[in-house]
N, CA and C atoms as a LAMMPS dump frame, in Angstrom:
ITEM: TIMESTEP
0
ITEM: NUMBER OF ATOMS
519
ITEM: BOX BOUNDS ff ff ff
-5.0000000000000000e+02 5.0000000000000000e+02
-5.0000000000000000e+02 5.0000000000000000e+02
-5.0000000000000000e+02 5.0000000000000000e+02
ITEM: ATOMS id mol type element x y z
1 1 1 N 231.04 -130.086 224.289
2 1 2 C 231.661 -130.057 222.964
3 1 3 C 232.082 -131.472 222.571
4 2 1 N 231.761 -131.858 221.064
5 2 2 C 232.369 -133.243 220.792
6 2 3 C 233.94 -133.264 220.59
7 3 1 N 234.03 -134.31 220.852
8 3 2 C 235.392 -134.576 220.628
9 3 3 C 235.89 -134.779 219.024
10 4 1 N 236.994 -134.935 218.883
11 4 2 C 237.265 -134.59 217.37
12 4 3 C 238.662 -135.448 217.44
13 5 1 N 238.978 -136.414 216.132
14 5 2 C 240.061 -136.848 216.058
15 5 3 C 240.905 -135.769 214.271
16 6 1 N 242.178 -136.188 214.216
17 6 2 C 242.463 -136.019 212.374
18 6 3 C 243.036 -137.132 212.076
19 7 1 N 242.622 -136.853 210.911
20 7 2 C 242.832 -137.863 209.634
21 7 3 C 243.986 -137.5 208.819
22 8 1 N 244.789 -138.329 208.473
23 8 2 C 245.488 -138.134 207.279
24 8 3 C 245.693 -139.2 206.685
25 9 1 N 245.218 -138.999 205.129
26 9 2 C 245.007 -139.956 203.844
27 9 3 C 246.664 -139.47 203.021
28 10 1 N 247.717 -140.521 203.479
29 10 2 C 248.567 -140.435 202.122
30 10 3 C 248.982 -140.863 201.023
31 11 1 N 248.859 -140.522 199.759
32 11 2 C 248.983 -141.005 198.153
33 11 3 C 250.606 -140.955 198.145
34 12 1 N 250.775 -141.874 197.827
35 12 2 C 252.389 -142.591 197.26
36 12 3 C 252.83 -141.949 195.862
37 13 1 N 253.968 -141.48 195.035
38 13 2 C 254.833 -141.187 196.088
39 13 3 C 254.896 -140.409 197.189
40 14 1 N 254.711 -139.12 196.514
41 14 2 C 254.714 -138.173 196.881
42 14 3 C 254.698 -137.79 198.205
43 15 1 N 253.464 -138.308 198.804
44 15 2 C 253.493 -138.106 200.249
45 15 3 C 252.141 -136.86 200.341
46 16 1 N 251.395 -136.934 199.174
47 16 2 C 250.658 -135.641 199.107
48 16 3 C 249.107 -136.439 199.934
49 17 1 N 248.238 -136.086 199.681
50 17 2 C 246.815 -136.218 200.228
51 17 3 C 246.037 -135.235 200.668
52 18 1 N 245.138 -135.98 201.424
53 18 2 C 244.32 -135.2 202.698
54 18 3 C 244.278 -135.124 204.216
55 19 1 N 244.294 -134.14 204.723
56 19 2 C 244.07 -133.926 206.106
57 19 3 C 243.231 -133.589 206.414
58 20 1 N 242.077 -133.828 207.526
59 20 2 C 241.057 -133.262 207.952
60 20 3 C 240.582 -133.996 209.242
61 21 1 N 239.914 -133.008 209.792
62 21 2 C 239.207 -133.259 211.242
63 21 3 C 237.964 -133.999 210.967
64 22 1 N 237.247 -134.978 212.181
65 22 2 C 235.957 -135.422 211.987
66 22 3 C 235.737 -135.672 213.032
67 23 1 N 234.507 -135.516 214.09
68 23 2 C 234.054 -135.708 215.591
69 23 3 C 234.354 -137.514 215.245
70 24 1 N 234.526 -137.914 216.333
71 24 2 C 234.254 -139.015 217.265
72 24 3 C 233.481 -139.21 217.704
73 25 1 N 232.769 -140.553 217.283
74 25 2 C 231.476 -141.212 217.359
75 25 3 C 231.186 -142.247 218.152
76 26 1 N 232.251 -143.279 217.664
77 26 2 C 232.076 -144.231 218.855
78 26 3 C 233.177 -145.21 218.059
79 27 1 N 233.464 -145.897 219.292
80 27 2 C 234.536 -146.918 219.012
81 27 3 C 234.399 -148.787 219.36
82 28 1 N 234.016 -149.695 218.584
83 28 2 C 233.558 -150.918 218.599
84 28 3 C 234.212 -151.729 217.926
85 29 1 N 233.901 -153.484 218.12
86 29 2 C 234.747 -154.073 217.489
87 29 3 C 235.358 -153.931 216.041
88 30 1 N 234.426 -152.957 214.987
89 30 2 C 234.918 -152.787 213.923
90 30 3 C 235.878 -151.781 213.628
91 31 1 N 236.074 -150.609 214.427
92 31 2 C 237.136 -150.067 214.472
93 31 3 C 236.646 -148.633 215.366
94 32 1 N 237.209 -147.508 214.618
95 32 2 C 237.043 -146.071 215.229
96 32 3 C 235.801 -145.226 213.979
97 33 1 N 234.72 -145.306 214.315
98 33 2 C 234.079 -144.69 213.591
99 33 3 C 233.878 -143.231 213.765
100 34 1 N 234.355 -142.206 212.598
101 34 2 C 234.316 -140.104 212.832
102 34 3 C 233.048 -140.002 212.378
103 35 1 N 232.947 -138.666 212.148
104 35 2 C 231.833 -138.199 211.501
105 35 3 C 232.2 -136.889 210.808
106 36 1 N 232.079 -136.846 209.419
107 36 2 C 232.457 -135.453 208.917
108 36 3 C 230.674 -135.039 208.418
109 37 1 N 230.141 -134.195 209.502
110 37 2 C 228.943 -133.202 208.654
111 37 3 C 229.015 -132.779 206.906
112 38 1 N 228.398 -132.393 206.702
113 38 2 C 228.101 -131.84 205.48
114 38 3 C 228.491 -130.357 205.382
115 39 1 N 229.195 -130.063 205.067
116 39 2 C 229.651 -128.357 204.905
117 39 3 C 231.295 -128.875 205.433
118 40 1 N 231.403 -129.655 206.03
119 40 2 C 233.252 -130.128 206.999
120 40 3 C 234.226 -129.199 205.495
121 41 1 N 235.282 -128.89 205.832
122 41 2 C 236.13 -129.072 204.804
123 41 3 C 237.205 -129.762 205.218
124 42 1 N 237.87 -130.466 203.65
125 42 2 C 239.03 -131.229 204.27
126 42 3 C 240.187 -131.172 203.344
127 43 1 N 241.004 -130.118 204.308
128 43 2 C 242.122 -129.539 203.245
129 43 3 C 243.227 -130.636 202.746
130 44 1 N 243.413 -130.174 201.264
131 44 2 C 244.056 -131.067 200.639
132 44 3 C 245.372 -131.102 201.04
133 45 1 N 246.259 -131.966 201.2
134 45 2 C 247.959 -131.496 200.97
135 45 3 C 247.99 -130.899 200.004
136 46 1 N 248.142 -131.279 198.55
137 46 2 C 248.739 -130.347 197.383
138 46 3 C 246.793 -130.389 196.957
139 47 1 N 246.719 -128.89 195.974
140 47 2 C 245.667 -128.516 195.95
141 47 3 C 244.567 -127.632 196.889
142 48 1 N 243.504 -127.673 196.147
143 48 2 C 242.72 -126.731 197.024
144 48 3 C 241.825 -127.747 197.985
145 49 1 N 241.493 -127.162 199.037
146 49 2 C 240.278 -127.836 199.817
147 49 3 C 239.523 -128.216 199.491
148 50 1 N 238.475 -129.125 199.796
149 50 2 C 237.527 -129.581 199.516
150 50 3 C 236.123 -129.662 200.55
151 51 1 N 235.238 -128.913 200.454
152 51 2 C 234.443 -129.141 200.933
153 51 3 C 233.102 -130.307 200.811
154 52 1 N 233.296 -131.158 201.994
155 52 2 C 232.027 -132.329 201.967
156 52 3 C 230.866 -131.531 201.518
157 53 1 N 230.595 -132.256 200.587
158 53 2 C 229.016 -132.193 200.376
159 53 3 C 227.865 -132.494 200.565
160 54 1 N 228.269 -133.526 201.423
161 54 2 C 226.932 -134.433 202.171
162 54 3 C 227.984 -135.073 203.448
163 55 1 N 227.013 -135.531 204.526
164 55 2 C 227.119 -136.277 205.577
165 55 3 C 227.89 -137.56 205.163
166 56 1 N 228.92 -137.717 205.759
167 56 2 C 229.509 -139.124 205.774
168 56 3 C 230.209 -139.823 207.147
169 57 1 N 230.615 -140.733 207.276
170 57 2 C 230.784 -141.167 208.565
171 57 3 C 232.435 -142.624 208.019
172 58 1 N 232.994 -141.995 208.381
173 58 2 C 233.941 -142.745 208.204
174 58 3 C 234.614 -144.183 209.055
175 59 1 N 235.543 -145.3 208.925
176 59 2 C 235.676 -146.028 209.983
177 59 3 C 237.038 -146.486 209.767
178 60 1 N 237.738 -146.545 210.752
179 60 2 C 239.411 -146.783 210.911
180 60 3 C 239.08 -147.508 211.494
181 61 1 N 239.359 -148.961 210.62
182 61 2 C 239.727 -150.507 211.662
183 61 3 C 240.507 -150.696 211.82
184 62 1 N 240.72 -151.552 212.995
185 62 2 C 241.976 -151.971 214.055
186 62 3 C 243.057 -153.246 212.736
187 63 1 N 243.877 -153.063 212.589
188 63 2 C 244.552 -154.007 211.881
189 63 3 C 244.208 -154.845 210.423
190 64 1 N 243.546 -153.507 210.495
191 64 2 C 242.816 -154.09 208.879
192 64 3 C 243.287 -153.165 207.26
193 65 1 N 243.406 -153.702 206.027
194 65 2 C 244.32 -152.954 205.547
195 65 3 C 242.838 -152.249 204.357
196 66 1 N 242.03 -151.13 205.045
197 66 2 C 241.135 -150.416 204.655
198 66 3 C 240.641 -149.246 205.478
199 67 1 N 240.023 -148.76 204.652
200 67 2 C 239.373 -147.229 205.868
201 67 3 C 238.075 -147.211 204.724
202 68 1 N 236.854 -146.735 205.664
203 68 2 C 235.759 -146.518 204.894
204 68 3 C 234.901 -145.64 204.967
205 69 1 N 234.016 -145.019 204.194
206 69 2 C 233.144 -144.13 204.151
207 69 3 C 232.077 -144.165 203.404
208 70 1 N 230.456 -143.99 204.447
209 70 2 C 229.316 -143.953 204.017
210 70 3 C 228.866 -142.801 203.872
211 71 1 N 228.66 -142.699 202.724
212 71 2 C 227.909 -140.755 201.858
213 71 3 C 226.339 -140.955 202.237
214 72 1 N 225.803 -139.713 202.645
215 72 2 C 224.695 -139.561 202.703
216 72 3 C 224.585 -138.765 200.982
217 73 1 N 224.396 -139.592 200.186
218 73 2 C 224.674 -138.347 198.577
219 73 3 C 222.965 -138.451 198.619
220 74 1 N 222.288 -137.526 198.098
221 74 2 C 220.756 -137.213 197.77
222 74 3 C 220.89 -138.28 196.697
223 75 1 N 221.095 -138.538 195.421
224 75 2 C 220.58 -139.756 194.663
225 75 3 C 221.085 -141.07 194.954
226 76 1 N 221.885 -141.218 195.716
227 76 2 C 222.006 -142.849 196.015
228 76 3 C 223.354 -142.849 197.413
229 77 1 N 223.04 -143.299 198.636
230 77 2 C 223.371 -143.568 199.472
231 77 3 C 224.631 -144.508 199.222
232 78 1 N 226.164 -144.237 199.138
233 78 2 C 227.14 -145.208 198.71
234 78 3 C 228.384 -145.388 200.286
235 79 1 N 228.997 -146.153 200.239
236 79 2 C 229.975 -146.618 201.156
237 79 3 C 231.163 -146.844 199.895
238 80 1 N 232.445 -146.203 199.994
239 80 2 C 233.892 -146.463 199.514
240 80 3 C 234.633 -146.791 200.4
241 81 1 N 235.87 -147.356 199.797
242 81 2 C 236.34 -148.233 200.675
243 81 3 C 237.811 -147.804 199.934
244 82 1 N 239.194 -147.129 201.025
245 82 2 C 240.086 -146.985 200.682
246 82 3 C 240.719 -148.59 200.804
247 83 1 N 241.391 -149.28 199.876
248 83 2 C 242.339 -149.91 200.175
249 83 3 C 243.202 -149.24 200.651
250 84 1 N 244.222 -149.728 201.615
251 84 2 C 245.281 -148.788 202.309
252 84 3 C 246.127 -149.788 203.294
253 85 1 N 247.28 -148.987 203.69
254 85 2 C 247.784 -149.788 204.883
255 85 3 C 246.779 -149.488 206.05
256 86 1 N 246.985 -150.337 207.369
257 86 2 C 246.044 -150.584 208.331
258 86 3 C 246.221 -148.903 209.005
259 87 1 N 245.236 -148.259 209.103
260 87 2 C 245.35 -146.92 209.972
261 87 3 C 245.737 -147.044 211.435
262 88 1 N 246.799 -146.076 211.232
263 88 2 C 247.688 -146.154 212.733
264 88 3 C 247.908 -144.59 213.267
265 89 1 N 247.355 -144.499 214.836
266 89 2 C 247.568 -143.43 215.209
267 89 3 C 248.951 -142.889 215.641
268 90 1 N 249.738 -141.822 214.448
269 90 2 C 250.958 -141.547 214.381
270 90 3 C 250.986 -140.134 214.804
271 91 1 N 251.467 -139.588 216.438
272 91 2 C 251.808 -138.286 216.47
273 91 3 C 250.105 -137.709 216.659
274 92 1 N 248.803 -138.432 217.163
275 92 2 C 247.873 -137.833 217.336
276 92 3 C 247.217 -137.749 216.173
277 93 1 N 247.482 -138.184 214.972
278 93 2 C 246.787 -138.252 213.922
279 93 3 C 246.993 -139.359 213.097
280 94 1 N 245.382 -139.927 212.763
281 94 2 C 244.704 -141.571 212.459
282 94 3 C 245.628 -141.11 210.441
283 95 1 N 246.64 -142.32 210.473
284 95 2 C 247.348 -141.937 209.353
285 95 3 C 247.786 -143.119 208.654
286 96 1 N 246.772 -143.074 207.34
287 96 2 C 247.26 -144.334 206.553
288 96 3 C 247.727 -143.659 205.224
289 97 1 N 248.227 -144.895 204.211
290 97 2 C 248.849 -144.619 203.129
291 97 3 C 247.6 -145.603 202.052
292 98 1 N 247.211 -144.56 201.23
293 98 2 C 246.661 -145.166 200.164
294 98 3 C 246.866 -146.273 198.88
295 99 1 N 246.444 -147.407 198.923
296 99 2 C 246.862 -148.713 197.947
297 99 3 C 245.884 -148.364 196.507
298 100 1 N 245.545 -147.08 196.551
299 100 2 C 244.158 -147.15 195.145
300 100 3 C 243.373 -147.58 194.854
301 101 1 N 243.536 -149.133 194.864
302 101 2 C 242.198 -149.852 195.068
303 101 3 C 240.89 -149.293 195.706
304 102 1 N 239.594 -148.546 195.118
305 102 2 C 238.638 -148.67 195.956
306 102 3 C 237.742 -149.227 195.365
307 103 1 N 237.144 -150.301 196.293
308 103 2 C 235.63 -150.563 195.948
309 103 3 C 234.693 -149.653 196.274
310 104 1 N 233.431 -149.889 195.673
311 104 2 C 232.182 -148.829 196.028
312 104 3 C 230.838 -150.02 195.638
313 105 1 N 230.158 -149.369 197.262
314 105 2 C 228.939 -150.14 196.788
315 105 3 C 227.354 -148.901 197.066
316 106 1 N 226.656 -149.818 197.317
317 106 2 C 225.309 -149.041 198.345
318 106 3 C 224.796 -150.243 199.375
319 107 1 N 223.847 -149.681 199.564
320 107 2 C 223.187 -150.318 200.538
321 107 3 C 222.546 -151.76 199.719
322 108 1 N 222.687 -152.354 198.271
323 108 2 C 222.274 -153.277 198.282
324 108 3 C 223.163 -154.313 197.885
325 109 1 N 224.74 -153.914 197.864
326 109 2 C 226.134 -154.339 197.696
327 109 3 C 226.722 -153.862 196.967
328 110 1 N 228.273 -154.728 196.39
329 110 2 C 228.771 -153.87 195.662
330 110 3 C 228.647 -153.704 194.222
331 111 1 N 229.222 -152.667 193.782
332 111 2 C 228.868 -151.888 192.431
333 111 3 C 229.922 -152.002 191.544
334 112 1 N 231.074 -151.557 191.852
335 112 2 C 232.544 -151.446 191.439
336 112 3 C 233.788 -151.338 191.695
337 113 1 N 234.984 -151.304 191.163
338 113 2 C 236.158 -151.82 191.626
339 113 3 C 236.58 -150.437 191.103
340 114 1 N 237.369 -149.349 191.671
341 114 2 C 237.764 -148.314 190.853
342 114 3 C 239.111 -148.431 191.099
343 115 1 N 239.794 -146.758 190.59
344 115 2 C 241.132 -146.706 190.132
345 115 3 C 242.133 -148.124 190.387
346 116 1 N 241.79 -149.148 189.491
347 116 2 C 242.82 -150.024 189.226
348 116 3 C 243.886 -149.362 188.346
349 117 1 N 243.492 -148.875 187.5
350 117 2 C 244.573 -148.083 186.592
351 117 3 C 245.44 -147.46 187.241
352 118 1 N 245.234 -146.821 188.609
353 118 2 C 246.38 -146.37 189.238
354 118 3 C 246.74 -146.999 190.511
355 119 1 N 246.272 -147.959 190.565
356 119 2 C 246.642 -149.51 191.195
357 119 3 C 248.235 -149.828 190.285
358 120 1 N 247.716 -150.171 189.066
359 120 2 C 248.287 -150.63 188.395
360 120 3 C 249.852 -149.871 188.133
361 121 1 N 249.078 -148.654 187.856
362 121 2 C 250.305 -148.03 188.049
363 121 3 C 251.634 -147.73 189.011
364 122 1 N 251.41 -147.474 190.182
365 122 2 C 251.913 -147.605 191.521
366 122 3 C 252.421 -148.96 191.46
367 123 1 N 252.131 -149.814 190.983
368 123 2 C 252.838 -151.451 191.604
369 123 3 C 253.756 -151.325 190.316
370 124 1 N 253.621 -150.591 189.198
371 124 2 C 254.453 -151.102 187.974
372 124 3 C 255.682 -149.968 188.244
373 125 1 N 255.683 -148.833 188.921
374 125 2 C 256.625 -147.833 189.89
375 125 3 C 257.002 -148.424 190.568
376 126 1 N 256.498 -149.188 191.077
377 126 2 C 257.432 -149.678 192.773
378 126 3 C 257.002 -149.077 193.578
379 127 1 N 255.847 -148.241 193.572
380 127 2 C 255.376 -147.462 195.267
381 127 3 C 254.514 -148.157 196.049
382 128 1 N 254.584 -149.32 195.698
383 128 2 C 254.145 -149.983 196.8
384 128 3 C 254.981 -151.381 196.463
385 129 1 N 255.392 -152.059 197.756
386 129 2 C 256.124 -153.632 197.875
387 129 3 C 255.539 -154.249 197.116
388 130 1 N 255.724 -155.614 197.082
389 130 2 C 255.418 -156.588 195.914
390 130 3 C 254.118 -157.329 197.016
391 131 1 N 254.378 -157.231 198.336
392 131 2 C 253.63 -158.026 199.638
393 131 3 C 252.445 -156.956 199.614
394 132 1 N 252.525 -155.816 199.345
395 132 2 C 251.491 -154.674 199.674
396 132 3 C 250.504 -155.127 198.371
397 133 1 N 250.993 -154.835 197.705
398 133 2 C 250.255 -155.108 196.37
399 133 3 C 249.37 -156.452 196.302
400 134 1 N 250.128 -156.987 196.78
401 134 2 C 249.266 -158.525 197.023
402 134 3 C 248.188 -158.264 198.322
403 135 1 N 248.734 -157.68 199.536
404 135 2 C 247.671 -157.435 200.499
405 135 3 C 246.928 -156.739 199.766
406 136 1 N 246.998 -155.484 198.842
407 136 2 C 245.954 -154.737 198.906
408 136 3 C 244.545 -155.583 197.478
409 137 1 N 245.235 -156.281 196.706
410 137 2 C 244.391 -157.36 196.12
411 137 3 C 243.227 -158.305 196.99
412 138 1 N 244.206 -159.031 197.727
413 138 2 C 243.134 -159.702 198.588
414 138 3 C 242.308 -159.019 199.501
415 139 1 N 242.323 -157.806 199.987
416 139 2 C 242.053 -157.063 200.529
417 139 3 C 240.506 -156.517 199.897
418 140 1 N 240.634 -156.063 198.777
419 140 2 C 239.88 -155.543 198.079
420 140 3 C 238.782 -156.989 197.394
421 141 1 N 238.96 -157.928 196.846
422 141 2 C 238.36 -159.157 197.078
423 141 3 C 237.449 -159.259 198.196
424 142 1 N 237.984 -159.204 199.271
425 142 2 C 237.281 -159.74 200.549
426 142 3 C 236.398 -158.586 200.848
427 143 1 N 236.396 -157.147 200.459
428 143 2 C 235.297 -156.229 200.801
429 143 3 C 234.24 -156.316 199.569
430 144 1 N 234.854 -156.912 198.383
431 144 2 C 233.315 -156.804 197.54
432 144 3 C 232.955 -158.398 198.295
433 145 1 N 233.131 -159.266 198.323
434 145 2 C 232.383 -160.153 199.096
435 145 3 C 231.627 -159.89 200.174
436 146 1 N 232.544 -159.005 200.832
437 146 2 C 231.148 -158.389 202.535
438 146 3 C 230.258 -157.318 202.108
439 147 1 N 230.735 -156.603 201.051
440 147 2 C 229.27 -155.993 200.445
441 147 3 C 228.482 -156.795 199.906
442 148 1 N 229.088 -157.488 198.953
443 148 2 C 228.057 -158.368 198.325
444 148 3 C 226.96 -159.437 199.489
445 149 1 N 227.8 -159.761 200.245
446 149 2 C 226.944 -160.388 201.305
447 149 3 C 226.198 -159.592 202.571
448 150 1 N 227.223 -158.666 202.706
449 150 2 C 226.098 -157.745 203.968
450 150 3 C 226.183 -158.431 205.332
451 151 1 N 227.829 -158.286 204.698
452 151 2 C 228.961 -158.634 206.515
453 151 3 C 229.173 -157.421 206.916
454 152 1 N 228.856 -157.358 208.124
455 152 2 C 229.342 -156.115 208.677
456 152 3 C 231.029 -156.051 208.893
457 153 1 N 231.142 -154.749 208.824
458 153 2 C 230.457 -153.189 209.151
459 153 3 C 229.424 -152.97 207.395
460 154 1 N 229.461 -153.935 206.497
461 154 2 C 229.056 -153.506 204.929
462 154 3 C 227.2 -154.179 204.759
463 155 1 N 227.08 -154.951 206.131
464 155 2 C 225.684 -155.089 206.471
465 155 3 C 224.993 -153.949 206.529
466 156 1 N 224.253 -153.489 207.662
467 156 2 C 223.369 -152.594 208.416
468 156 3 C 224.428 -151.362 209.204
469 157 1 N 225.494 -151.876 209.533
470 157 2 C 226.342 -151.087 210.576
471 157 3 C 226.842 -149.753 210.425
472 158 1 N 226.999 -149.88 209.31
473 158 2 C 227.635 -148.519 208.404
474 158 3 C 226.562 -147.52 208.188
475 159 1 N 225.409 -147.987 207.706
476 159 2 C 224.118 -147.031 207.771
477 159 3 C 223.851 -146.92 208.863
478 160 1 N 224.004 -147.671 210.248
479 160 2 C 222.798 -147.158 211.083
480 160 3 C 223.762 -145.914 211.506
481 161 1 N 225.515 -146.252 211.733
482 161 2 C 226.072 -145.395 212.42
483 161 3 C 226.082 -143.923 211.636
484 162 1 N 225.527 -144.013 209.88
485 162 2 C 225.181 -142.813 209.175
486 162 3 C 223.845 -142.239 209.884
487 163 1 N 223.433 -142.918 209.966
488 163 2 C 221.642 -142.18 210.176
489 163 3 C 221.898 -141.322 211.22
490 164 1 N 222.472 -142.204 212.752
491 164 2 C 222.817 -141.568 213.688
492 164 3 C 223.646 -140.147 213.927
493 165 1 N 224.721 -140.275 212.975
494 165 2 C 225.612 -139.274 213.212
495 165 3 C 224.497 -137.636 212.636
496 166 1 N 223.779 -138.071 211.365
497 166 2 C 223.198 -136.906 210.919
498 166 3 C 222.196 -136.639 211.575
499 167 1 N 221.567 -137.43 212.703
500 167 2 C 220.61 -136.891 213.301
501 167 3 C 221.154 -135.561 214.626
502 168 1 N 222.486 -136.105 214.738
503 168 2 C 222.909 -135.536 216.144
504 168 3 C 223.083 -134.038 215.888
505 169 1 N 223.293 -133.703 214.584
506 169 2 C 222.875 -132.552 213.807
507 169 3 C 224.459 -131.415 214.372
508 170 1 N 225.523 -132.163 213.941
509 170 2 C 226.468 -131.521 214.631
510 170 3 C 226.985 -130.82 213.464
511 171 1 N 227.736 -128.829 214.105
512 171 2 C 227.838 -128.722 213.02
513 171 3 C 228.968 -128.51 211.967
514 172 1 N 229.431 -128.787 211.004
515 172 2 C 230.723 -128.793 210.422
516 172 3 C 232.043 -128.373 210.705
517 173 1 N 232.986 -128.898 210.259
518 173 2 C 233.821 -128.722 210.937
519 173 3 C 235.288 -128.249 210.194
């Protein structure tokens, strides 16, 4: 049987998000890479569940203030990128706090900069420090540059560890 870590994604204030399980894949200098199959569900805090719709493979780096995920989507293969505080295993479960910021690219770099608007918002609340806000800026900078350039993990690394996980044909979770 594979092994399995959880996740928890939390949105400021509130404290609401997501929780969900994903096997364990492998662990390397870029961080802790899961794997959520296609069918996984991943129950919301407030709201209903959500079931994955495609293969993705997620990665919790060591001291880094992001978490990421490569979609196997049928029309275009994408990698998002939570800005966030650095994911820390709290109580047995991989648990960061969301900065809004996400970039999104594909496999031939990046594409776009999303919810700034609720970037924006959150820093003009105060739910995030004045230092966070600034980490999660430069933060987000420096991943459209490694997409744009095709620094790993935003090189080859992220796909191969996608290809792999969907071949192993494991099944949802």
């Amino acid at each position: 049987m594979a092994t399995t870590a959880t996740v928890r994604k939390i949105k400021r204030p509130w404290g609401t998000g997501a929780r969900w399980h994903a096997y364990i894949l492998h662990e390397d200098e870029h961080g802790l890479w899961l794997h959520s199959p296609a069918g996984s569900v991943h129950p919301q805090i407030a709201g209903d569940p959500w079931q994955v719709p495609w293969h993705g493979v997620q990665l919790l780096p060591r001291d880094r203030w992001w978490a990421a995920w490569w979609w196997d989507q049928p029309q275009e293969r994408l990698v998002a990128v939570d800005i966030c505080t650095p994911p820390a295993l709290v109580d047995d479960v991989w648990t960061y706090e969301d900065l809004e910021l996400d970039p999104v690219g594909n496999e031939a770099g990046f594409l776009k900069l999303y919810d700034v608007d609720e970037f924006e918002m959150a820093v003009s609340h105060a739910w995030m420090s004045t230092e966070e806000a600034e980490k999660a800026l430069d933060t987000a900078d420096g991943i459209k540059a490694a997409m744009t350039g095709s620094e790993e993990p935003f090189g080859r690394a992220g796909w191969w560890r996608l290809d792999q996980a969907i071949r192993l044909g494991l099944p949802p979770l």
